[in-house]
N, CA, C and O of each residue as an XYZ file, in Angstrom:
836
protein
N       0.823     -1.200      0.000
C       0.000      0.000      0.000
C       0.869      1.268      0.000
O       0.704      2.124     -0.869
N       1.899      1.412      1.076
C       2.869      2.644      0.962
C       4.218      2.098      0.698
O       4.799      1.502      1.605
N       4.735      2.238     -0.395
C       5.901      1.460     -0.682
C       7.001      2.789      0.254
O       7.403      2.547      1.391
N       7.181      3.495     -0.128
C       8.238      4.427      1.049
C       7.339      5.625      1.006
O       6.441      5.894      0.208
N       7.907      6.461      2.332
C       7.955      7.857      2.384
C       9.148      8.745      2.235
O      10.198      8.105      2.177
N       9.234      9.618      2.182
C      10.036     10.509      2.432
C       9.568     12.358      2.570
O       8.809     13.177      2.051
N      10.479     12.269      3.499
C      10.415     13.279      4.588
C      11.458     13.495      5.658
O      12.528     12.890      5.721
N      10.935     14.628      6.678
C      12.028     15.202      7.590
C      12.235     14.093      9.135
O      11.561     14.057     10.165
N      13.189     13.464      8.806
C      13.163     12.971     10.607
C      12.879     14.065     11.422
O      13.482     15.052     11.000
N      12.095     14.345     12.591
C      11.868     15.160     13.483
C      12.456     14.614     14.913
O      13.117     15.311     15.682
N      12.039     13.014     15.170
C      12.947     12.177     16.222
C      12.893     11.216     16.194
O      12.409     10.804     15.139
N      13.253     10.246     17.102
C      13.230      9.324     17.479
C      13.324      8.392     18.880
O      14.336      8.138     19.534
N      11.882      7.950     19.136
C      11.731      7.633     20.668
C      11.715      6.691     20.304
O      11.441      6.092     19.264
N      12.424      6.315     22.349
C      12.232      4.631     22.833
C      11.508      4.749     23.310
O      11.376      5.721     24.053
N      10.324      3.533     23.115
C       9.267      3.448     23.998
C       9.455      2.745     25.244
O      10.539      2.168     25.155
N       8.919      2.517     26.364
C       9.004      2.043     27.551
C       9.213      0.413     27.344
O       9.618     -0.184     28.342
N       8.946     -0.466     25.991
C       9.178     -1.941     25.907
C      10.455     -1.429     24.676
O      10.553     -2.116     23.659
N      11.237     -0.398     24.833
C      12.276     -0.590     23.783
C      12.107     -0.415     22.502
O      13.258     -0.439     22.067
N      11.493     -0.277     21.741
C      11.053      0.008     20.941
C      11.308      1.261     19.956
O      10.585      2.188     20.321
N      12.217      1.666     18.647
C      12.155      2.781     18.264
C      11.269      3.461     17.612
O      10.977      3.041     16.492
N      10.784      4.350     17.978
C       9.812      5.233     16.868
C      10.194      6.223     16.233
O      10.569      7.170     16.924
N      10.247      6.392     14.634
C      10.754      7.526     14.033
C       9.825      8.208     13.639
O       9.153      7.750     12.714
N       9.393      9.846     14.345
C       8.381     10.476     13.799
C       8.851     11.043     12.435
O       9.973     11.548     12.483
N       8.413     11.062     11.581
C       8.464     11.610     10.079
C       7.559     12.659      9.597
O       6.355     12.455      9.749
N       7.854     13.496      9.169
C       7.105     14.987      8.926
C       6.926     14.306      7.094
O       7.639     14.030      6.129
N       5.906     14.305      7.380
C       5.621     14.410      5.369
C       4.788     15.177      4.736
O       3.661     14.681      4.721
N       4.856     16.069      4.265
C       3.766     17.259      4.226
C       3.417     17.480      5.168
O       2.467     16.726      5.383
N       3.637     18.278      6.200
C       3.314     18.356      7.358
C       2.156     17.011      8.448
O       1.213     17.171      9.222
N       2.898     15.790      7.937
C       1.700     14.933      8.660
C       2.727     14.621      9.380
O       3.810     14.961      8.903
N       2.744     13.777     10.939
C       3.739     12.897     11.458
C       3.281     11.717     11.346
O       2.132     11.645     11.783
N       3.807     10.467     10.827
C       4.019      9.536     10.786
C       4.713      8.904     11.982
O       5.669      9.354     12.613
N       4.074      7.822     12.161
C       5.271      7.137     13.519
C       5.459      5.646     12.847
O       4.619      4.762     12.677
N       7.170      5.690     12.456
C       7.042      4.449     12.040
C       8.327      4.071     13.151
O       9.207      4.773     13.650
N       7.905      2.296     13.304
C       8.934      1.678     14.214
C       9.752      1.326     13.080
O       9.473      0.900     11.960
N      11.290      1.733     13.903
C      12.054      1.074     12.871
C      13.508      0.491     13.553
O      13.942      0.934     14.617
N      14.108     -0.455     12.852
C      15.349     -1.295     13.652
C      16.344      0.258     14.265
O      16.376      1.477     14.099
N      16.997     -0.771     14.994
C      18.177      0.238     15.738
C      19.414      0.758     14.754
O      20.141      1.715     15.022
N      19.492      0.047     13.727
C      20.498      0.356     12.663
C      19.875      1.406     11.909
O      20.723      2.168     11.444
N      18.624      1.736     11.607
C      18.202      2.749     10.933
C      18.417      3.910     12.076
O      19.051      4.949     11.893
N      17.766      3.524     13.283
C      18.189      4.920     14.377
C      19.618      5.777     14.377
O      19.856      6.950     14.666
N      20.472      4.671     13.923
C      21.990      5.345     14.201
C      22.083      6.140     12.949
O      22.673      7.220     12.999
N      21.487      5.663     11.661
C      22.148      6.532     10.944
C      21.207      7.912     10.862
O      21.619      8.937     10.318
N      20.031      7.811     11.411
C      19.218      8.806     10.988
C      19.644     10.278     12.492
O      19.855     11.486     12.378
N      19.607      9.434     13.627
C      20.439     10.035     14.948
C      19.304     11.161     15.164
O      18.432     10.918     14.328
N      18.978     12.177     15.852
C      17.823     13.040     16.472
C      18.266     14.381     15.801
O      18.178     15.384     16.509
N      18.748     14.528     14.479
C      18.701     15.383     13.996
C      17.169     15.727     12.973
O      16.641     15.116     12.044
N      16.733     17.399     13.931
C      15.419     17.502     13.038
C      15.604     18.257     11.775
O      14.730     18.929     11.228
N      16.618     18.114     11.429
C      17.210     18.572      9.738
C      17.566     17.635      8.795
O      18.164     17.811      7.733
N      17.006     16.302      9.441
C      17.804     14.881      8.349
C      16.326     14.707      7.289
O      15.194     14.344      7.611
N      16.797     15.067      6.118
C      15.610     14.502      5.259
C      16.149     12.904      4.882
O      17.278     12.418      4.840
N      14.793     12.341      4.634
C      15.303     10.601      4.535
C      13.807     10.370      3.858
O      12.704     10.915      3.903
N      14.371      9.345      3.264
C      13.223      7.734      2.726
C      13.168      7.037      3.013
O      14.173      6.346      2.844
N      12.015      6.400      3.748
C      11.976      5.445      4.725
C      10.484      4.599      3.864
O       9.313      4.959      3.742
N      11.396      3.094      3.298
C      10.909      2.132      2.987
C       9.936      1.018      3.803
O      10.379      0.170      4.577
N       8.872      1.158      3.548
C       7.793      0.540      4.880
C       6.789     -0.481      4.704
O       6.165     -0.402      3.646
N       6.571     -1.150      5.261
C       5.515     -2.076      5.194
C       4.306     -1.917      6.550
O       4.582     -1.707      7.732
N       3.509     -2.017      6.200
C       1.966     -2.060      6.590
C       1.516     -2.870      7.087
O       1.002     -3.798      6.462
N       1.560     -2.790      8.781
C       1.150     -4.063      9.501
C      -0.462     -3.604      9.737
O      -0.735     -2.412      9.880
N      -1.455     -4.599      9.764
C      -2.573     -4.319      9.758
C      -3.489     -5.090     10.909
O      -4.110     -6.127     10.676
N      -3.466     -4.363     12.274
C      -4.021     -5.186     13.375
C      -5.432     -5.249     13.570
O      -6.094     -4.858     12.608
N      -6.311     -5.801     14.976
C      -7.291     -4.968     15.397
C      -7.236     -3.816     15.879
O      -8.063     -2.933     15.650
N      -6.234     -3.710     16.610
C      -6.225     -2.625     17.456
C      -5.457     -1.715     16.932
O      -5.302     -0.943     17.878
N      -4.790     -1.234     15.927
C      -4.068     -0.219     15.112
C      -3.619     -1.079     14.089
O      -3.295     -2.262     14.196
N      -3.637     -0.221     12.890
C      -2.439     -0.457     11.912
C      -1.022      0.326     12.752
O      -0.883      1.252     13.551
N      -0.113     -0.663     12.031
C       1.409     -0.233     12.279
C       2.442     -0.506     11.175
O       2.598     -1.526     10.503
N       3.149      0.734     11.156
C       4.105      0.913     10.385
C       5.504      0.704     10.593
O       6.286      1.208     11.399
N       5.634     -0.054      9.790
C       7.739     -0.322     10.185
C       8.517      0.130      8.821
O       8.129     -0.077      7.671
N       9.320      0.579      9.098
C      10.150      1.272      8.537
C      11.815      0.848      8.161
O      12.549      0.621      9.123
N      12.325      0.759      6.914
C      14.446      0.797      6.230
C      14.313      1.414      5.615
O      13.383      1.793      4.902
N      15.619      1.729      5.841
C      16.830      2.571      5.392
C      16.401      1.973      3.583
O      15.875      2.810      2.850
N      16.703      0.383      2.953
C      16.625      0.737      2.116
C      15.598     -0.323      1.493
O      15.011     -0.887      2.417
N      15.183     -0.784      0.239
C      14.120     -1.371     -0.062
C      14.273     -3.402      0.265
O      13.276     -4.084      0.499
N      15.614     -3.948      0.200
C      15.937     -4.710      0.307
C      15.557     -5.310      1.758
O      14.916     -6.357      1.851
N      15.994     -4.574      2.889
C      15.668     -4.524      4.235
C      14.290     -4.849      4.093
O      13.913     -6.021      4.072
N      13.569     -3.945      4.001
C      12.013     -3.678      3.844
C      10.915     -5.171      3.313
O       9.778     -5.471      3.678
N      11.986     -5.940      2.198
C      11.525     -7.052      1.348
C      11.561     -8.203      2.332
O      10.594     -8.862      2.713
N      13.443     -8.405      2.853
C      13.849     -9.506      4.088
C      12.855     -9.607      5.194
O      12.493    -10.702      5.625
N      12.393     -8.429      5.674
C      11.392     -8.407      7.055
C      10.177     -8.959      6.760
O       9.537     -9.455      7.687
N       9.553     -8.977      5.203
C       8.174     -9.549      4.801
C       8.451    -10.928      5.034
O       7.814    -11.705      5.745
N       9.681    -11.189      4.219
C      10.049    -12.960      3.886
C       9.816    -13.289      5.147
O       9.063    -14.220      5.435
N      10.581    -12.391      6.244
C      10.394    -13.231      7.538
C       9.192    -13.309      8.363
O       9.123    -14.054      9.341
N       8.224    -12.533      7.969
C       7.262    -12.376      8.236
C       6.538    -13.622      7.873
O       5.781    -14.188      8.663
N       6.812    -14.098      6.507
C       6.301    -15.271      6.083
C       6.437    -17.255      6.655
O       6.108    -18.313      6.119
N       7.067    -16.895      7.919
C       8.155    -18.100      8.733
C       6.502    -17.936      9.606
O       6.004    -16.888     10.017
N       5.991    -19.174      9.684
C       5.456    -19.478     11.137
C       6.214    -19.214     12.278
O       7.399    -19.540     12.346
N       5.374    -18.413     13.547
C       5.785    -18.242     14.310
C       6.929    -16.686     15.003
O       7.196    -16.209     16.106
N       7.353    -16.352     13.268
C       8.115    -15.129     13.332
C       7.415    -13.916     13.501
O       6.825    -13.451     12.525
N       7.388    -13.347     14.555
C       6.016    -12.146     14.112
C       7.210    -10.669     13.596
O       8.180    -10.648     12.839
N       6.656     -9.776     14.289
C       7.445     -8.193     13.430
C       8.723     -8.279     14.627
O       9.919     -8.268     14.337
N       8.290     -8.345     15.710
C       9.546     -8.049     16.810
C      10.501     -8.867     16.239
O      11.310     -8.461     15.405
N      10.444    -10.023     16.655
C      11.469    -11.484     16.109
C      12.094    -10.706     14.787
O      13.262    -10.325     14.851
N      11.327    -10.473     13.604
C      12.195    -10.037     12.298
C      12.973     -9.105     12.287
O      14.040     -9.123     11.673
N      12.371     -7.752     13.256
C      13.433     -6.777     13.314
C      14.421     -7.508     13.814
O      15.467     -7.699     13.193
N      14.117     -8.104     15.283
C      15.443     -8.511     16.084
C      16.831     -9.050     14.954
O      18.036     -8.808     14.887
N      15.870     -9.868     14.199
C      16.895    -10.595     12.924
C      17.994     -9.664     12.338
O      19.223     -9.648     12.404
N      16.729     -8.636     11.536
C      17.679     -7.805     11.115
C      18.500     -6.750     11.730
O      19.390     -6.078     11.208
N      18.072     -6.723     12.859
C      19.114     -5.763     13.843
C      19.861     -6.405     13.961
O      20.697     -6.235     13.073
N      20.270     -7.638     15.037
C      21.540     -8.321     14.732
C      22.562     -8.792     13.920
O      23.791     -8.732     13.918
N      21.646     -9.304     13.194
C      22.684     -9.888     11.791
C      23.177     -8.687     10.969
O      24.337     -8.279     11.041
N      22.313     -8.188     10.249
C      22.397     -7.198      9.394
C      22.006     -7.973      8.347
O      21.994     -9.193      8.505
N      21.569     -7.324      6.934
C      20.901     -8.089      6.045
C      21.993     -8.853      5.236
O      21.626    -10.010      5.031
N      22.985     -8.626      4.812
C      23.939     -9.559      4.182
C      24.254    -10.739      5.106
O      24.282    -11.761      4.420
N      24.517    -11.011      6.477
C      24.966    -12.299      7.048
C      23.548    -12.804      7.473
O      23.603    -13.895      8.041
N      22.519    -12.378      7.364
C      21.415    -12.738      7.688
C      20.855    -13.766      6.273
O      20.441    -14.909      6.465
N      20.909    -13.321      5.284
C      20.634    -13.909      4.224
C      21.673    -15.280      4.211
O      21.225    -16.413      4.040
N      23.247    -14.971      4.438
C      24.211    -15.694      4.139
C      23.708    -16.818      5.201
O      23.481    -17.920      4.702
N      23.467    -16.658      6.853
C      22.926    -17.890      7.099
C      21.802    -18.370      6.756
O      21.678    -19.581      6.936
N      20.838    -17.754      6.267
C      19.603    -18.531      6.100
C      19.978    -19.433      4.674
O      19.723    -20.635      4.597
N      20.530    -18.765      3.725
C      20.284    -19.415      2.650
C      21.757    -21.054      3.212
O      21.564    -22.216      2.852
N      22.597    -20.764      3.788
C      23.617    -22.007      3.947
C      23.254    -23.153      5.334
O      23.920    -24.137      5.653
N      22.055    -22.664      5.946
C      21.136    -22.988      6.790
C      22.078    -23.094      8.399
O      21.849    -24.018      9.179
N      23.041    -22.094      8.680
C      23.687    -22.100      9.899
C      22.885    -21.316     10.875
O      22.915    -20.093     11.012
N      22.079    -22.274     11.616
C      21.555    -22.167     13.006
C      22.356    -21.527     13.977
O      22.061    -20.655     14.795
N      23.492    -22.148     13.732
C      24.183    -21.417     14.844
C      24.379    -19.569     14.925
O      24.533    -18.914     15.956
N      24.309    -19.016     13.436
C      24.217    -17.570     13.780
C      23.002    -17.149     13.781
O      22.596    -16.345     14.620
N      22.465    -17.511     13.089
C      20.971    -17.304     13.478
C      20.386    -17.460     15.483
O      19.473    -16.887     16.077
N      21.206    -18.272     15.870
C      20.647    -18.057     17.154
C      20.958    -17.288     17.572
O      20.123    -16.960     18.415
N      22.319    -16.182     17.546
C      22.480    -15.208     18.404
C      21.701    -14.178     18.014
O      22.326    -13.126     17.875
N      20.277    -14.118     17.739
C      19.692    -13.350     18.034
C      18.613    -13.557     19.391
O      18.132    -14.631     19.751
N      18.400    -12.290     19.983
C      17.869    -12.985     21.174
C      16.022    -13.338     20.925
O      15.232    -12.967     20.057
N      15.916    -13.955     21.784
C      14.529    -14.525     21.388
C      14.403    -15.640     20.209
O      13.278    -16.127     20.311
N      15.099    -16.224     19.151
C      15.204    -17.241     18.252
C      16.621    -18.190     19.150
O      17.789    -17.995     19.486
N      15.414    -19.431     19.234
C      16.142    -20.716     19.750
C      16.515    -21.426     18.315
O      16.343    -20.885     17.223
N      17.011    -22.624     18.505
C      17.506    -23.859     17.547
C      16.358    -23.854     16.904
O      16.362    -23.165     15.884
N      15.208    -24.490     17.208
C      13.890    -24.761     16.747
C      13.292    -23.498     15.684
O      12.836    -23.509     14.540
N      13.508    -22.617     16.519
C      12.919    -20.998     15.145
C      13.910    -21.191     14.099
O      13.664    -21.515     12.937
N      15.534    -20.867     14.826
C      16.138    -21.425     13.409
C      16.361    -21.975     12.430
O      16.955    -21.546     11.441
N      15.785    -23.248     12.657
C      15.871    -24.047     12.044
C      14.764    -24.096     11.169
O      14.895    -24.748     10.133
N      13.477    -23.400     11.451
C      12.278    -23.238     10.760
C      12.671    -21.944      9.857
O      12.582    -22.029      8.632
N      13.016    -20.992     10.354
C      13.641    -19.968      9.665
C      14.373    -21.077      8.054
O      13.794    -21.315      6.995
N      15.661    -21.476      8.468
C      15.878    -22.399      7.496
C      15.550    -22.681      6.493
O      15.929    -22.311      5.381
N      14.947    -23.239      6.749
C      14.013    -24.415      6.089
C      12.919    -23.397      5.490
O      13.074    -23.470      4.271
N      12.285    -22.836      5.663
C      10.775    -21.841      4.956
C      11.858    -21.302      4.436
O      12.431    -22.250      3.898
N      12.477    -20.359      4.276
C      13.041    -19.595      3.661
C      14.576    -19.585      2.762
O      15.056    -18.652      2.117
N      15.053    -20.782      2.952
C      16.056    -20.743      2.352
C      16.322    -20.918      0.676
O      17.261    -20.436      0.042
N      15.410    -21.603      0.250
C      15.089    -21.760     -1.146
C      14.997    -20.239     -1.942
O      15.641    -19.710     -2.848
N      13.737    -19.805     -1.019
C      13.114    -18.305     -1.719
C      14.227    -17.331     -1.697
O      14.528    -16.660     -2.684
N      14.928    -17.252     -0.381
C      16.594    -16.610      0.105
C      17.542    -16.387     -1.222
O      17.880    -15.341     -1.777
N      17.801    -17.557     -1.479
C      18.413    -17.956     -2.286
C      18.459    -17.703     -3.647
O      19.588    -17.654     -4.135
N      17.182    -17.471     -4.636
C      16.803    -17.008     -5.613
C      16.690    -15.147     -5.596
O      16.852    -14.227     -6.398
N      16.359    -15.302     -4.331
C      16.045    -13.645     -4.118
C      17.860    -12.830     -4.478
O      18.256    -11.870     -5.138
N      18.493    -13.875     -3.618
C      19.984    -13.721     -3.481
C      20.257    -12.925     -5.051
O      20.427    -11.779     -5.468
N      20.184    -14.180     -5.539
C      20.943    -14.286     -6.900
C      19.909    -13.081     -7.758
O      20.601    -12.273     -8.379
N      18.636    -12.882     -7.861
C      18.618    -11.606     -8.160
C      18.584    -10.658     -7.919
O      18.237     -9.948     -8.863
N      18.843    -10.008     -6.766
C      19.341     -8.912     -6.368
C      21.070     -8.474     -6.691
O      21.611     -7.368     -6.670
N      21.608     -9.793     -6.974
C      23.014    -10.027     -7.188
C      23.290     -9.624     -8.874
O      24.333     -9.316     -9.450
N      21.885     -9.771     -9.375
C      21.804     -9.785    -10.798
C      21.636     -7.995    -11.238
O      22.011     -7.467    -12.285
N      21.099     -7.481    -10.307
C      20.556     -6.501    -10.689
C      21.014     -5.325     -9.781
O      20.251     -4.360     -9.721
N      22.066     -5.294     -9.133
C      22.766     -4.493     -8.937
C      24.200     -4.660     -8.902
O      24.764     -5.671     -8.483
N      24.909     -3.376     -9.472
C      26.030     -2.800    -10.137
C      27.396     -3.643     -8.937
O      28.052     -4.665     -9.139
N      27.401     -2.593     -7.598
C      28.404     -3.183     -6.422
C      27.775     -4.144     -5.519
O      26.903     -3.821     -4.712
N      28.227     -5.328     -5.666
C      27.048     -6.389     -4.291
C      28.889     -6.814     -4.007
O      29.909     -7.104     -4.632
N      28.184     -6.509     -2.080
C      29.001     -6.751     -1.858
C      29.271     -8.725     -1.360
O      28.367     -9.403     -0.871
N      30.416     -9.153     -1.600
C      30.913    -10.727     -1.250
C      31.222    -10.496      0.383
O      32.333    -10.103      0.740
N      30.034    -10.803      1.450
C      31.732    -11.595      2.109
C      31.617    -12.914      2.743
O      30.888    -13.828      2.358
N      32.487    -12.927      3.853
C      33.547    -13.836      3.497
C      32.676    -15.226      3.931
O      31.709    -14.833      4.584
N      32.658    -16.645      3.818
C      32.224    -17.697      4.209
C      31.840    -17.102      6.002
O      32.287    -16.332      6.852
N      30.614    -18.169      5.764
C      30.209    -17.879      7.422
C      31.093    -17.507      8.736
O      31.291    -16.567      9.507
N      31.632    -19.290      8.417
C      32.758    -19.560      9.683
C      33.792    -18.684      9.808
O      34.458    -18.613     10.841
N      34.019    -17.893      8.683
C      35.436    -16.648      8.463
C      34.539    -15.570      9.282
O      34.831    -15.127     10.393
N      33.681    -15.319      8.712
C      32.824    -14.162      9.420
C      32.665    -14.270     10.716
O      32.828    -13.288     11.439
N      32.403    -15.190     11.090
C      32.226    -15.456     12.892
C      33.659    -15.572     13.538
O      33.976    -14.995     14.578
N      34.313    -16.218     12.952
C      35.958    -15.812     14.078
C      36.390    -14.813     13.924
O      37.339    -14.462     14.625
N      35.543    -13.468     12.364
C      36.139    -11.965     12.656
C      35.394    -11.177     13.676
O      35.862    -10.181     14.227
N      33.775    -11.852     13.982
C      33.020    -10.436     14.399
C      33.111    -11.234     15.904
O      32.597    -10.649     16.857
N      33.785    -12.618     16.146
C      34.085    -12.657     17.919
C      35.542    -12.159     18.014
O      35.766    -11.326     18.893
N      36.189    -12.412     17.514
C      37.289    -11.534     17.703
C      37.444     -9.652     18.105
O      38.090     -9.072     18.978
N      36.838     -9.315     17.386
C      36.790     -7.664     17.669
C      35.485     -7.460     17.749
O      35.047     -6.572     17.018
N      34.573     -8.151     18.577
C      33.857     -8.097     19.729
C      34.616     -8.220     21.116
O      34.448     -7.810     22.265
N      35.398     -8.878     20.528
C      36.314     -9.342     22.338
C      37.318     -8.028     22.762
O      37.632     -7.627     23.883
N      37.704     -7.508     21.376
C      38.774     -5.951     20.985
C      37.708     -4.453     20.952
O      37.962     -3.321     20.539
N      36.626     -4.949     21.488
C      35.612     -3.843     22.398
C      34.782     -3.125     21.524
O      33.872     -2.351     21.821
N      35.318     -3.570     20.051
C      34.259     -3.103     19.080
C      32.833     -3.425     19.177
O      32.507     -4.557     19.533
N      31.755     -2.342     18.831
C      30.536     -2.692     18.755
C      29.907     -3.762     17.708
O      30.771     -3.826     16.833
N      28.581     -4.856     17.254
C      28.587     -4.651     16.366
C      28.231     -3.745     14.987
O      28.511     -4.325     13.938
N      27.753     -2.641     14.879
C      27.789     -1.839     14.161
C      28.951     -1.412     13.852
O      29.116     -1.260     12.641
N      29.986     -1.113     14.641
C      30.946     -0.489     13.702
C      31.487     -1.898     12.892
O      31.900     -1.917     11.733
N      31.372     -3.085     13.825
C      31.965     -4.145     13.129
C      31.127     -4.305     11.391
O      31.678     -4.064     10.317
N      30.111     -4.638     11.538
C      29.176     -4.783     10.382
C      29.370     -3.734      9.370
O      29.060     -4.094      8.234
N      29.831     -2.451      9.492
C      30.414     -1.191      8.915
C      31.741     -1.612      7.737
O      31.969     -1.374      6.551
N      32.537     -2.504      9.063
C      33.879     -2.686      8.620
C      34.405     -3.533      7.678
O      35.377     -3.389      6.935
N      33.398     -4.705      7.851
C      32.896     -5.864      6.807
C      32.184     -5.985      5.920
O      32.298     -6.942      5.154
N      31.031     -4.833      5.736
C      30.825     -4.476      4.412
C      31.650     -3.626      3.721
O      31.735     -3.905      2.525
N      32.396     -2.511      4.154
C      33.401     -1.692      3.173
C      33.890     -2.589      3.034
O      33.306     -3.052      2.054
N      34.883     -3.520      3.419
C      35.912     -4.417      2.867
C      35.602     -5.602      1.868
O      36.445     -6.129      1.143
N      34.260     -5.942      1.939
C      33.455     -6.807      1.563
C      33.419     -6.795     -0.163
O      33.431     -7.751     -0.938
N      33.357     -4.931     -0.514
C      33.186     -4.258     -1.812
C      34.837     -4.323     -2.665
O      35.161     -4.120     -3.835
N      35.348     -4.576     -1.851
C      37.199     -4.681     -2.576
C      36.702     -6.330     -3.185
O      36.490     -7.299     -2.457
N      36.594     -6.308     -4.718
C      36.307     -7.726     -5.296
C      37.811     -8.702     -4.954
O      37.812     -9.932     -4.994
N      39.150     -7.775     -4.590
C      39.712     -8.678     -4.590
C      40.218     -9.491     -2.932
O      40.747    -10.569     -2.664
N      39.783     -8.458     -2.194
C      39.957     -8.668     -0.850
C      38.930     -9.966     -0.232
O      39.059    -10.955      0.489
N      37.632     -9.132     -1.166
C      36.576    -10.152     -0.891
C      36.665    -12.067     -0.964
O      36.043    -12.842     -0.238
N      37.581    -12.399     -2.011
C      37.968    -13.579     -1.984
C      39.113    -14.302     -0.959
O      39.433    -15.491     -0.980
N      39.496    -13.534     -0.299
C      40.108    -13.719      1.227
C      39.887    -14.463      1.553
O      38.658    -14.479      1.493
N      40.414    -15.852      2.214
C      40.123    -16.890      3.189
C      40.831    -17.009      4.333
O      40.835    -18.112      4.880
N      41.382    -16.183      4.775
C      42.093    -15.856      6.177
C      41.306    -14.842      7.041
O      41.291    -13.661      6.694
N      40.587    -15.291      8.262
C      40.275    -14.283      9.031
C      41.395    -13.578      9.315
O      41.055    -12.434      9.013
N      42.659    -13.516      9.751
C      43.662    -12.784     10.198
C      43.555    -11.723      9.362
O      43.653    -10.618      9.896
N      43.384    -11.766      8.219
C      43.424    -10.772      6.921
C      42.087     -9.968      7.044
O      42.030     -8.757      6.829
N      41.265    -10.557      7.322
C      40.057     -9.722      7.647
C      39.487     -9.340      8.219
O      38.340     -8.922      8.064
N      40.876     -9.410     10.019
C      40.222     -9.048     11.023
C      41.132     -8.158     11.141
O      40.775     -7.439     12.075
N      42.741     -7.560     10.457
C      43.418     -6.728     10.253
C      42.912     -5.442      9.359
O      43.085     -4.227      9.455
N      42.271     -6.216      8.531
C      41.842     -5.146      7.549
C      40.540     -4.299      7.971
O      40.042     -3.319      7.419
N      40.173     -4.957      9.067
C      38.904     -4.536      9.867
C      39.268     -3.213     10.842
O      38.674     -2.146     10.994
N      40.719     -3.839     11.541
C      40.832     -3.350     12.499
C      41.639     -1.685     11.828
O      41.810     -0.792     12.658
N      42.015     -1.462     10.523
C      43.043     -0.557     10.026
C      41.575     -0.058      9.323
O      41.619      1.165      9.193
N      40.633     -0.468      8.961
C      39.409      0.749      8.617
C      38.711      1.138      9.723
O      37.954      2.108      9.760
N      39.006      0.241     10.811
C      38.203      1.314     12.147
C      39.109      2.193     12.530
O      38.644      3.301     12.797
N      40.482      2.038     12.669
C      41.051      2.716     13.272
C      41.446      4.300     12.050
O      42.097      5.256     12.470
């Protein structure tokens, strides 16, 4: 029904269960859309940030509700997951707040439970349903989005990815800046074929620093 808006961030509240709300000025209307914590950081409580905020249309008894990305891809992943028995809107953000949408896809489509669980609230059992419903569709979606845009970024095999982002988790990095650090590096086509975490937890650590 509303594929995006765009308009003035005005703010962004936590609600008392955690929750972000980004009010949005659009023609002078406010909009309140919830949206992940990764969209909060980049948008930050400036009431001078104009933005497009890609949304989907939750439709309750008791209110419609609006959720809100940064970009259209995000926006698509949260439906798919929407489409998992059992996953409702909280669970999907949680997904995509943690993972971020590139290692989020990368485990679903190679079916590793194990990163998929560190999100909180998804046990073995969601994961594994996650999995399984979605990894096929993942997978095709993958490859055309891969088809149809110019820079996609590669990275690195799962298990490489997880001994970089516990490593400089342990070196006090957040994950956001980590997830930052691994997609810029991700876009070097030749770096991207890397099979040494050492190499990509150096090269991590010399673009944060």
């Amino acid at each position: 029904m509303i594929n995006y808006l765009r308009g003035q961030a005005i703010e962004v509240i936590k609600t008392p269960n955690n929750r972000l709300i980004l009010i949005l000025d659009v023609n002078q209307i406010g909009y309140e859309i919830q949206i992940p914590s990764r969209l909060a950081l980049d948008i930050g409580n400036d009431n001078n940030d104009s933005c497009r905020i890609f949304t989907h249309l939750l439709l309750r008894e008791e209110q419609p509700l609006l959720y809100g990305f940064g970009t259209a891809p995000e926006r698509d992943l949260f439906r798919q997951l929407l489409s998992v028995n059992g996953v409702g809107a909280q669970l999907a953000l949680a997904l995509i707040d943690t993972l971020g949408i590139e290692e989020l896809v990368v485990a679903i489509v190679t079916g590793n439970t194990k990163i998929l669980s560190k999100t909180p609230g998804v046990g073995l059992k969601t994961a594994e349903r996650i999995a399984l419903e979605l990894k096929t569709k993942l997978a095709a979606w993958r490859q055309l989005r891969e088809a149809t845009t110019t820079t996609t970024a590669i990275l690195p095999a799962a298990e490489i990815l997880e001994d970089v982002q516990m490593t400089l988790l342990a070196l006090g990095y957040s994950r956001e800046e980590i997830d930052r650090a691994i997609a810029v590096l991700s876009q070097d086509a030749l770096f991207s074929k890397n099979t040494q975490p050492e190499d990509w937890i150096k090269g991590a650590i010399n673009w944060l620093g």
